[in-house]
KOLLOZA-595072 format. One line per 3 residues: number of its first residue (from 1); for each residue x, y, z of C-alpha. Coordinates in pm, whole numbers, plus 32768, in hexadecimal, padded with zeros to 4 digits. Layout:
<rs>
NUM	X:Y:Z; ... $
</rs>
This chain:
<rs>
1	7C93:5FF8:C76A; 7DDB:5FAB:C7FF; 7E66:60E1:C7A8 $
4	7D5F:61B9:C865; 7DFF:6177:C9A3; 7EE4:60B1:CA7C $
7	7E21:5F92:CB55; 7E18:5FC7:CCCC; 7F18:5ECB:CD1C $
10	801E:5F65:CC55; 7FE4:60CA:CC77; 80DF:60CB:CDA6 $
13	81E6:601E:CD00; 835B:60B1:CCA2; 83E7:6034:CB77 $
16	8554:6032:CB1C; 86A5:5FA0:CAA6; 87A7:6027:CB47 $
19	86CD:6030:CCBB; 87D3:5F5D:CD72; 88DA:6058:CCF0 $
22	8847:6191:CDA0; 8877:61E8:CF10; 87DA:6327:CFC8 $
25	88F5:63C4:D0B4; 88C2:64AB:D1B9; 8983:6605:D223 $
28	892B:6714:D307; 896A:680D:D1FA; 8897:67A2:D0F6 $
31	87B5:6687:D181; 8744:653D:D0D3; 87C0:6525:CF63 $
34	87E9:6422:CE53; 894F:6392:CDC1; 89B3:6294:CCBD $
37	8A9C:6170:CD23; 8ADE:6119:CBDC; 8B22:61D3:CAB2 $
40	89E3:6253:C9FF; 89CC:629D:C885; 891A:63BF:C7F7 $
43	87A6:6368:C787; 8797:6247:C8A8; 864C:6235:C93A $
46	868A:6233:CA8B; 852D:61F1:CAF4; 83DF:6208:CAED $
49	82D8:6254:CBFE; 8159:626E:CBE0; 80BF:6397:CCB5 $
52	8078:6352:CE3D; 7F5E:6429:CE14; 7EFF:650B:CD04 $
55	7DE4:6617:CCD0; 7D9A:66BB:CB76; 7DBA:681A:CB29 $
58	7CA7:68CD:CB8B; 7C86:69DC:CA68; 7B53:69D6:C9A8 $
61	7C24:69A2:C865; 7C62:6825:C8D0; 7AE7:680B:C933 $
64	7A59:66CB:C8BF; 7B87:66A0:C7C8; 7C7F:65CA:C8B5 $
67	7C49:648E:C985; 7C31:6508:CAFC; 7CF7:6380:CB3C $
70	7DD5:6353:CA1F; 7DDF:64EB:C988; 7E05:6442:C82B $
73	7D23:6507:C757; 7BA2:648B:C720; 7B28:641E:C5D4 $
76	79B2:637F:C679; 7989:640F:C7E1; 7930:631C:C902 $
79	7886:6435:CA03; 785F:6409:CB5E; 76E0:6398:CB9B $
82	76C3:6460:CCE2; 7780:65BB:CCB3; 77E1:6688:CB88 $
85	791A:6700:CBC9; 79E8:659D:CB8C; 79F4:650C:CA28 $
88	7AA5:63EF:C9B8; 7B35:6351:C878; 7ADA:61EE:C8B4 $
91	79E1:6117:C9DF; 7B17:609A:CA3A; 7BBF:61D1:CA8C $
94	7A4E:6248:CB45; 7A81:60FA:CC0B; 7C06:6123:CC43 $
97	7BCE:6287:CCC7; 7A87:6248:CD98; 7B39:6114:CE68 $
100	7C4D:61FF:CEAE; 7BD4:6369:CEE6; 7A93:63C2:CE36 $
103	7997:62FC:CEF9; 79F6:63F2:D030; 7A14:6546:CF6F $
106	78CD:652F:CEB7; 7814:64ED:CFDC; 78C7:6620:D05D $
109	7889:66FE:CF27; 771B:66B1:CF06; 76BB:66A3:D06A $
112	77BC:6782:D13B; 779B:68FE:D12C; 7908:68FA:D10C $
115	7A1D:6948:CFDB; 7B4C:68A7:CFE6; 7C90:696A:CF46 $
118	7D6B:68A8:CE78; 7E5E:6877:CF7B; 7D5C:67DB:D078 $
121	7CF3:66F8:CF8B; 7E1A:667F:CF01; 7E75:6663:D081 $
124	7D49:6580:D0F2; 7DAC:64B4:CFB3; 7F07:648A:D055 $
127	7E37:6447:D1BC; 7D5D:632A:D0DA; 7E77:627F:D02F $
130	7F58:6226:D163; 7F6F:6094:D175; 7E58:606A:D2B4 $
133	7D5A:60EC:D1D5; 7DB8:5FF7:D0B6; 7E84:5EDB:D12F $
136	7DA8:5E74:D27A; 7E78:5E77:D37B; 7F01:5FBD:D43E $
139	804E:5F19:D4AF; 8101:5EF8:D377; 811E:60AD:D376 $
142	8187:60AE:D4F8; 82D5:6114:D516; 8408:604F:D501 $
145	8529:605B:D607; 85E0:5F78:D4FB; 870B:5FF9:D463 $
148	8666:5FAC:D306; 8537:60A9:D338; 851A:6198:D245 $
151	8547:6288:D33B; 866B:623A:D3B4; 8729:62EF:D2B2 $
154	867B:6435:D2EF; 86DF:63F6:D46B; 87F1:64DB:D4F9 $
157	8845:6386:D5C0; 8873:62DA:D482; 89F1:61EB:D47D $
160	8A23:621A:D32B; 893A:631C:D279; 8963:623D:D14F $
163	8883:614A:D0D0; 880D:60AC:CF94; 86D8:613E:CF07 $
166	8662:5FD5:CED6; 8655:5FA6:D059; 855C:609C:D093 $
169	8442:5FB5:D012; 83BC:60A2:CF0F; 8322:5FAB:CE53 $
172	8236:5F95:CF96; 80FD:602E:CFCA; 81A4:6043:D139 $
175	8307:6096:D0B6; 8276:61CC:D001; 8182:624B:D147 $
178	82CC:625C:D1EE; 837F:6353:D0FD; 824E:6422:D0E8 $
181	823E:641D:D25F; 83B8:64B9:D269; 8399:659C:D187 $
184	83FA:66DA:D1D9; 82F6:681F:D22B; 83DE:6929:D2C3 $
187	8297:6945:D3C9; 834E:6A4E:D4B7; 83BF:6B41:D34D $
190	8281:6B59:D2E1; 819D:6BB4:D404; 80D2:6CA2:D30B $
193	8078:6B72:D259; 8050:6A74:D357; 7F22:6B91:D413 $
196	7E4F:6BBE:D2C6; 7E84:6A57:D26F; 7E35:69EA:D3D9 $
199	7CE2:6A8E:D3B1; 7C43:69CC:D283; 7D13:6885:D300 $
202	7C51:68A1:D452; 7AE3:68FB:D386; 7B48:67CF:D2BC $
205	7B79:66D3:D3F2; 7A3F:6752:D488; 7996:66FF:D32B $
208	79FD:659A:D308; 79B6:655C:D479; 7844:65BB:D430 $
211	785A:64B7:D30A; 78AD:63AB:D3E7; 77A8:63FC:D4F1 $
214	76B8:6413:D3E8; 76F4:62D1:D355; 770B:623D:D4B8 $
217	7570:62CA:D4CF; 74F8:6250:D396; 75C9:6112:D35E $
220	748F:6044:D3BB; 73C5:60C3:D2B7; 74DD:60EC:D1C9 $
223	7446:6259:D154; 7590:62C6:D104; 7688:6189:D0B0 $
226	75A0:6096:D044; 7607:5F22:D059; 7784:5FCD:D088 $
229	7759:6057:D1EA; 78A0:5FCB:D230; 796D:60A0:D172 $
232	7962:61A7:D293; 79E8:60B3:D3B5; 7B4C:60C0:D344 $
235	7B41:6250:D2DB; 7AAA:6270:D457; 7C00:6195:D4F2 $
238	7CA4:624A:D40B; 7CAA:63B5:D48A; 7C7F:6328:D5DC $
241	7D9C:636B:D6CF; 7E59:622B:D748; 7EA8:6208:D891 $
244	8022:61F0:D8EC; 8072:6225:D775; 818F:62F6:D700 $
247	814B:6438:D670; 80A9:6442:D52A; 8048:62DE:D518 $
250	7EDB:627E:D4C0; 7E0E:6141:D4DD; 7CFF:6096:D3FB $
253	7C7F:5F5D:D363; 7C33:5EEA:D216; 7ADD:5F6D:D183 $
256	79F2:5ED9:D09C; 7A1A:5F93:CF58; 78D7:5FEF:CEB9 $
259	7874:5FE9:CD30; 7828:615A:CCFB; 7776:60EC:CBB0 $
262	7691:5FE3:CC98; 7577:60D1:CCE9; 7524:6056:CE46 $
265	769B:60B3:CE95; 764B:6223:CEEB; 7510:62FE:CEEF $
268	74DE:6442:CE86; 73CF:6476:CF96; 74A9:6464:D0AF $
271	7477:656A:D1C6; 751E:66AB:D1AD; 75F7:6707:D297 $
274	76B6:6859:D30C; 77C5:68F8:D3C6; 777C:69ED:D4F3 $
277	788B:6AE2:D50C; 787A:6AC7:D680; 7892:692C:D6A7 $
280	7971:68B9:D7A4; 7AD8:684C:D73A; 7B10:66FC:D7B6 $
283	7C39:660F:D814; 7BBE:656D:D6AE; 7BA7:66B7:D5D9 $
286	7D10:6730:D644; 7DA2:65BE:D5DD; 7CFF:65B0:D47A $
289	7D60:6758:D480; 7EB7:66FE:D4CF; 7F23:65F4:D3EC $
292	7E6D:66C4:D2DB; 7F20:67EF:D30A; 8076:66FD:D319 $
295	802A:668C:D1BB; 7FB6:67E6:D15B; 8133:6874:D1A0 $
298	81EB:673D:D0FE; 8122:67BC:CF9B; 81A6:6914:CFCE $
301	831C:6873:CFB5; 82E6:671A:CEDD; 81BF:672C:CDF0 $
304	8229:66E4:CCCD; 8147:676E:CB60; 80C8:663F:CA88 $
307	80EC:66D6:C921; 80CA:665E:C7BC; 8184:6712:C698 $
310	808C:6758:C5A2; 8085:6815:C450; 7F78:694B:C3FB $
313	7EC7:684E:C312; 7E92:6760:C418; 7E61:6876:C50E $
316	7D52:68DE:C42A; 7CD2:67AB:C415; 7C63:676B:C576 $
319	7BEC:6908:C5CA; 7D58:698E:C63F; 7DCF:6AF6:C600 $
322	7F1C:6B1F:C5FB; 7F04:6BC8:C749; 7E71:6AAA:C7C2 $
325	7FD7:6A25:C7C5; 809B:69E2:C922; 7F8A:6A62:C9F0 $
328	7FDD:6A10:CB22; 7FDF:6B1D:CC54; 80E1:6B27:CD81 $
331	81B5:69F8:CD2C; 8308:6A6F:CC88; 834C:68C9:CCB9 $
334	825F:68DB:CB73; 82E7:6988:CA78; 82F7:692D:C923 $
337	8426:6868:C89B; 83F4:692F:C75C; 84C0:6A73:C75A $
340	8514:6BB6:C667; 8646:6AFF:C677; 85D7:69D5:C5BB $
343	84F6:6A2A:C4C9; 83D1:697E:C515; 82F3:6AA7:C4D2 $
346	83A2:6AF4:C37A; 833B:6A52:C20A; 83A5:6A47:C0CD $
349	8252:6AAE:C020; 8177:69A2:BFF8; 828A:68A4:BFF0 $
352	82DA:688C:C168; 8204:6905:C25F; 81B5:699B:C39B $
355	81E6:68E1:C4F6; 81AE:6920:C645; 819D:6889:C7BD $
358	801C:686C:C812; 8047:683C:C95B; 7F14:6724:C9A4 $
361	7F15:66DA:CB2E; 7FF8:6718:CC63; 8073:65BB:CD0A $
364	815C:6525:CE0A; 8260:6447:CDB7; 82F6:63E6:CEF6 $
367	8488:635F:CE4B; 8466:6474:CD31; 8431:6549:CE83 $
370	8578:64EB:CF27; 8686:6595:CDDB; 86E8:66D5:CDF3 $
373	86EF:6834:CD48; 8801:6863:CC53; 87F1:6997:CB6F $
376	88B8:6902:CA74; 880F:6785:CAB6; 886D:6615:CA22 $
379	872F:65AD:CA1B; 85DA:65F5:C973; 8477:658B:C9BC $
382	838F:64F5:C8B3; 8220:6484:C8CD; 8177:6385:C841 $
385	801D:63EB:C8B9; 8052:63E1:CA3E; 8179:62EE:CA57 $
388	82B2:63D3:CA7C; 840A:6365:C9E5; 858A:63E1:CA65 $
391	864A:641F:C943; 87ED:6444:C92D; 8821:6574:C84A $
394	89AC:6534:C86D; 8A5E:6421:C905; 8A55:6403:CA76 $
397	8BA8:63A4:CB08; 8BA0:628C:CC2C; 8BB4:6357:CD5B $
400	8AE1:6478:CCCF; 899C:6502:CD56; 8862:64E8:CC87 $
403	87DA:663F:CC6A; 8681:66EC:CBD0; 8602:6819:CB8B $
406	84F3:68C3:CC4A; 8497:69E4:CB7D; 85C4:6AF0:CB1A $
409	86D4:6A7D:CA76; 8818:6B25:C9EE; 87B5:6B56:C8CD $
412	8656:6BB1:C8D7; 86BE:6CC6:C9F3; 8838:6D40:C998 $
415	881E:6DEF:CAD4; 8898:6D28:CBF4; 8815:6E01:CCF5 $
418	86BC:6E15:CC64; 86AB:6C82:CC44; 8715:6C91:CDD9 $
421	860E:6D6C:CE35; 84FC:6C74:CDBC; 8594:6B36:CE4B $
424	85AC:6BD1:CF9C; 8454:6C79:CF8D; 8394:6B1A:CF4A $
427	848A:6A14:CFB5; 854B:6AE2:D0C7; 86AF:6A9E:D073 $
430	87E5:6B42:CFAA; 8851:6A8C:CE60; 8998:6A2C:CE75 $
433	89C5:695E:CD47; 8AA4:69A2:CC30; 89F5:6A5F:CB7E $
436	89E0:6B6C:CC9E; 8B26:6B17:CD2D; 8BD5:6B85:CC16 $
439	8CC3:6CC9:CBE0; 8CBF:6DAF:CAE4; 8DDF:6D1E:CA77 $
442	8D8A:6B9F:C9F3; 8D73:6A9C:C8F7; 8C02:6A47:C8F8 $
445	8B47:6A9F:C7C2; 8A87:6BE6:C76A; 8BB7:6CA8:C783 $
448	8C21:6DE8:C6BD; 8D6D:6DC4:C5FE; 8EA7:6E93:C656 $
451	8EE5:6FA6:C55D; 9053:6F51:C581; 9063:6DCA:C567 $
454	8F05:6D8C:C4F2; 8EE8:6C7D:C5E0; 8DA6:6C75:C6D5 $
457	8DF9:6CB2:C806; 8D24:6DDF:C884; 8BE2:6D9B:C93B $
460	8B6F:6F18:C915; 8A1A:6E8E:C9B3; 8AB2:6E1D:CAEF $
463	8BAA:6F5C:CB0C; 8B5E:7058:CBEE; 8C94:7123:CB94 $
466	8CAA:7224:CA4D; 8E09:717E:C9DD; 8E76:7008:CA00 $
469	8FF7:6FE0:C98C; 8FFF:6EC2:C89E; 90B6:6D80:C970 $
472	9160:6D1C:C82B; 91D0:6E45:C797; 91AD:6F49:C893 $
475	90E2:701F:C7AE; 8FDE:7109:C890; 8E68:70CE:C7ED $
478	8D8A:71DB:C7E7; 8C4C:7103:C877; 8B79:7247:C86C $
481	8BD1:7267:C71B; 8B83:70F2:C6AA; 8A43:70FF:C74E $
484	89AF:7254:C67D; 8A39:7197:C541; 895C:705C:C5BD $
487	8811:7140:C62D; 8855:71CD:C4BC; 884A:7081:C3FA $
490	873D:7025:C4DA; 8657:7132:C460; 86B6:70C6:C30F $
493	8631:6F5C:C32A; 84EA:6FFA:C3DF; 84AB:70D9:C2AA $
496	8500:6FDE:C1E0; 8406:6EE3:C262; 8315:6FE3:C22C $
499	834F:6FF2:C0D1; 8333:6E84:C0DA; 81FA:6E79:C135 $
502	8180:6F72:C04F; 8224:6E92:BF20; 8313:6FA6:BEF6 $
505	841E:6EA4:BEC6; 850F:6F14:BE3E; 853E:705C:BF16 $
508	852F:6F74:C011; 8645:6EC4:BF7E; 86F9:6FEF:BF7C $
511	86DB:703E:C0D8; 8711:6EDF:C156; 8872:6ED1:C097 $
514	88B8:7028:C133; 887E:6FB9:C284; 8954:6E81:C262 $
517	8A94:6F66:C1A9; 8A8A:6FCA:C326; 8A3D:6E9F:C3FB $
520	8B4D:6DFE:C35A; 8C47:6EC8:C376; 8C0A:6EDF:C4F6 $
523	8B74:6D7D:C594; 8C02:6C47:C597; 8B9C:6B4C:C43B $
526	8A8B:6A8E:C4D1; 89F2:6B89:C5D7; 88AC:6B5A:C5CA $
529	8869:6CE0:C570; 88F0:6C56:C409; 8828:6B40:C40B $
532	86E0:6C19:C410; 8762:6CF8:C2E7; 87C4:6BAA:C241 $
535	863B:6B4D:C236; 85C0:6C71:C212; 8684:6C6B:C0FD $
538	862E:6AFE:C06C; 84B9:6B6E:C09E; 84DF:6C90:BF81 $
541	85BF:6BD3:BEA5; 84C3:6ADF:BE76; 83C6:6BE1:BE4E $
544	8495:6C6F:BD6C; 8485:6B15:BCAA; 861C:6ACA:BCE3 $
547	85F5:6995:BD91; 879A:695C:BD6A; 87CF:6A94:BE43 $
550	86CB:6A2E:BF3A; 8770:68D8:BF80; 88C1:69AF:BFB9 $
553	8813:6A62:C0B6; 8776:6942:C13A; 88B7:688B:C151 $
556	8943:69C3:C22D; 882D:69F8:C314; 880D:6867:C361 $
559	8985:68AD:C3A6; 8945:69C3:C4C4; 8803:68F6:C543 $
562	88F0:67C3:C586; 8A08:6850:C625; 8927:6920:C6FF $
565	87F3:6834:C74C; 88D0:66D5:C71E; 88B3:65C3:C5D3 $
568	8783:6516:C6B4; 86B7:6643:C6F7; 8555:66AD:C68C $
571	85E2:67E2:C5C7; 86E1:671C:C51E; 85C0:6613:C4D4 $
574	84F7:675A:C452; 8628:67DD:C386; 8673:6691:C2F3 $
577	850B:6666:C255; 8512:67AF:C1C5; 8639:6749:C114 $
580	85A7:6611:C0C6; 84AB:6699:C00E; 857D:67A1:BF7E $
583	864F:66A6:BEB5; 850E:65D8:BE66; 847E:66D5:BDC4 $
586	85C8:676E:BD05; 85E1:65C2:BC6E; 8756:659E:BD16 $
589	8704:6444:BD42; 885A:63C0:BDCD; 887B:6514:BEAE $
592	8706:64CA:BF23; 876F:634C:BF60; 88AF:63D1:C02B $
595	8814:6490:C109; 86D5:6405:C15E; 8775:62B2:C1A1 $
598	8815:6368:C2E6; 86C0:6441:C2DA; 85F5:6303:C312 $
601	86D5:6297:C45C; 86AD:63F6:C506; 852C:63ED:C4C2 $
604	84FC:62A2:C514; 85BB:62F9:C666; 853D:6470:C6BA $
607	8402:6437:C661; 83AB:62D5:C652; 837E:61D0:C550 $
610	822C:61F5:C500; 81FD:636F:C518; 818E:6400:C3CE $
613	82BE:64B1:C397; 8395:634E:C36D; 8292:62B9:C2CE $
616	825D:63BC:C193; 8413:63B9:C17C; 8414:6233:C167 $
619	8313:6256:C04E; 83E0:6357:BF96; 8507:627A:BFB4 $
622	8435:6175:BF2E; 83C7:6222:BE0D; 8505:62B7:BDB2 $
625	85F4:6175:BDD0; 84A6:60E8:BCE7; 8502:61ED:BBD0 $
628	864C:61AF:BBF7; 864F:602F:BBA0; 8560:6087:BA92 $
</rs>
């Protein structure tokens, strides 16, 4: 179907608007990043890029559930005839993966004593998709002494350091080898790494070198391609060293791609083959080990999780757990876009439910590669099964840099030292954003009010001092103090939620009203500490069958998501649905109407037009504005 995957000859492709209005700039201090030359409103897509190369997560929970080519979830499974570890949703996605990667790592799995990690495999993936192996000719991935190479921005000896994203060709198969090929690997930081990875990327090399020289001894009698001995000619140019090359360039030819569901196309008879642990490293084996271990260290700084938000029904639905969740190990770049900040994991009984990140594959996307870390970000990333989509949360002023987040952000870790500490253990550098650049004394949200002028202006989280003096009113604040009265109302919402769950509901109430008497007489209106006490409150009022108090709760916590997370962000997209429903069920018609007609445009933005979650709202509006008129 077409929705079970993307066809070859697209799957490269970068898709926006606003591409000729992007540039990547280079400085010393922070490297290659994104900016806007235009202005950029909030909920803009700014584009969309399918995966370079992608491998699936490799938990048993996802076993035989997900398309190892598309990860879209399998409703009649298409296996692989030769191996049993690869299962597909559709032939077309078992003939899409086997021309591009499968057709070498089957052979391997069924006939190599070998294992391949995640990371090796993922990085011969990136070794089989450059251009030579695809597009026939090894000259169009040489490098370019033209001013308008892709790497010429990356260059130290670059004129300008400024140039439009659109120049960079990455809407090429070619353009997009190039920004893989400059990615960054911080090689000489991570010599740990680079030894233990160096090890299985040099077993690997030796491995696929024994697949060619197989092939090369059978080819006649076609014992182990069948009438598609070709395919190995080009993987054999391929890892072969080219003489008088730059660094890091490979050559090839185009190869015959081979119908794994034609039964002469492979044979399950073919010899078996094994590795000595004493066999000679060759001029050949330390290429292929090389480039592997290259693309090896890019994943460790630029992989990128594939996820899909789904509810615990439809976790349920297709085997998950709820731990099964954002399983992913040893890539902070993967962390859910869910947080305790925004609710995702809270409901409202049966009403609204549960959601999580299941976090489906890990993936390169060579222009999502080049933004950079922000822990307060304008951007978000949504998925529509592998294609990836750069969302504005806020507007993005012309002259501004494009920024993501790679896994902690200010308000999932308060803490701006802690959130430092894991950027510069995996990605090797200190934040400097805004989020971590800023002094105790500031205007950025999740603040704590001054007892004197009961305006926010203390960031007790970022203080390192006992008393901060008040820069309005000179007042000294007792930050110790304010930060035993929040660890108290904290312990209230915890013991609350307990009571919660045990449909003690209204104790919980109790509690939950208790801890917000405090919260709000310390932290700024919308901190987002208030917006969880805000659903946990809507939660029991609906339990409690007041569905007029749980919109007013709603109302507020949608309030604190928004001005923390941004109008065109996934937990504002959450918040407004919950609300939705709220007032659908309560039979406000024209309050329902009100909001969901601004409901409907986030949705439709965050998370897509025809994700479920837009789809069920523009029925409701449907059926309401029906009752209406009648």
């Amino acid at each position: 179907s077409s929705s079970s995957s993307s066809s070859t000859s697209t799957s490269n492709k970068l898709q926006s608007d606003v591409l000729d209005d992007l540039a990547v700039q280079q400085e010393e201090s922070r490297g290659r990043y994104i900016k806007t030359l235009v202005d950029v409103p909030a909920g803009t897509v700014l584009w969309q890029e399918q995966p370079y190369a992608m491998d699936i997560n490799p938990v048993p929970a996802l076993t035989g559930k997900f398309c190892h080519c598309c990860v879209r979830h399998i409703v009649a499974n298409t296996p692989c005839p030769y191996c049993c570890k690869a299962v597909f949703c559709s032939p077309r996605c078992l003939q899409e993966a086997w021309q591009s990667f499968h057709w070498l790592e089957c052979h391997v799995d069924r006939n190599l004593s070998i294992s391949m990690s995640r990371e090796a495999k993922l990085a011969l993936r990136l070794l089989l998709a450059s251009p030579m192996c695809n597009a026939g000719h090894a000259q169009a991935c040489l490098p370019s002494h033209d001013e308008d190479d892709a790497a010429s921005c990356h260059s130290p000896s670059s004129k300008s350091g400024n140039r439009r994203l659109c120049s960079f060709k990455s809407n090429t198969m070619e353009g997009r080898f190039r920004l893989v090929q400059s990615l960054v690997t911080h090689r000489e930081h991570r010599q740990e790494t680079v030894q233990a990875f160096h090890k299985e990327a040099l077993e690997l090399a030796k491995a696929l070198l024994k697949v060619c020289k197989a092939a090369s001894n059978v080819i006649s009698s076609a014992h182990l391609y069948g009438d598609h001995s070709d395919i190995v000619e080009p993987f054999r140019q391929l890892i072969s060293p080219v003489t008088g090359a730059s660094d890091g360039v490979l050559a090839g030819a185009s190869k015959a791609e081979p119908n794994p569901l034609d039964k002469g196309s492979l044979c399950t008879a073919g010899p078996m083959l094994s590795l000595s642990a004493g066999s000679e490293v060759t001029q050949e084996a330390e290429h292929v080990c090389d480039r592997l271990l290259h693309y090896m260290l890019i994943l460790q700084c630029n992989a990128h999780a594939v996820t899909q938000v789904m509810t615990d029904e439809e976790r349920a639905a297709v085997g998950l757990q709820s731990s099964d969740a954002g399983h992913v190990q040893g890539h902070p770049s993967a962390s859910s876009s869910s947080s305790p900040g925004g609710h995702q994991t809270s409901s409202v009984s049966t009403m609204t439910v549960s959601q999580s990140d299941v976090r489906l594959a890990l993936a390169i996307f060579p222009v999502t590669s080049l933004l950079n870390h922000s822990c307060r970000p304008n951007t978000h990333v949504r998925f529509d099964g592998p294609m990836l989509s750069i969302v504005a949360t806020s507007d993005i002023l012309a002259g501004e840099e494009v920024t993501h987040c790679y896994g902690p952000d200010a308000v999932r870790f308060r803490n701006t030292d802690r959130r430092r500490e894991l950027l510069q253990k995996q990605y090797l550098f200190e934040c400097t954003c805004s989020a971590c650049s800023a002094s105790e004394i500031t205007s950025q949200p999740c603040l704590c009010k001054c007892p004197g002028c009961q305006q926010p202006c203390i960031n007790i989280m970022a203080s390192k001092k006992s008393k901060v003096t008040c820069p309005r009113c000179s007042v000294v604040v007792d930050v110790e103090q304010m930060i035993k009265l929040l660890e108290q109302a904290d312990s209230y919402v915890q013991h609350a939620c307990s009571l919660r769950d045990k449909e003690q509901y209204s104790k919980s109430c109790t509690g939950l009203q208790n801890a917000l008497k405090i919260q709000a007489g310390i932290m700024s209106p919308t901190d987002i500490m208030l917006g969880r006490t805000y659903d946990h409150l809507s939660e029991v009022a609906y339990n409690l069958g007041d569905v007029t108090a749980a919109v007013g709760y709603s109302r507020q916590s949608l309030a604190c998501v928004e001005d923390t997370y941004g109008r065109f962000s996934t937990q504002t997209a959450n918040e407004v649905m919950k609300l939705c429903q709220l007032l659908f069920q309560s039979g406000d018609g024209v309050g329902f109407l009100q909001t969901a007609a601004d409901g409907v445009l986030v949705m439709a933005q965050v998370l897509g037009k025809s994700h479920q979650d837009t789809k069920q709202l523009e029925e409701m509006v449907a059926v309401v504005k029906s009752a209406l008129v009648s």
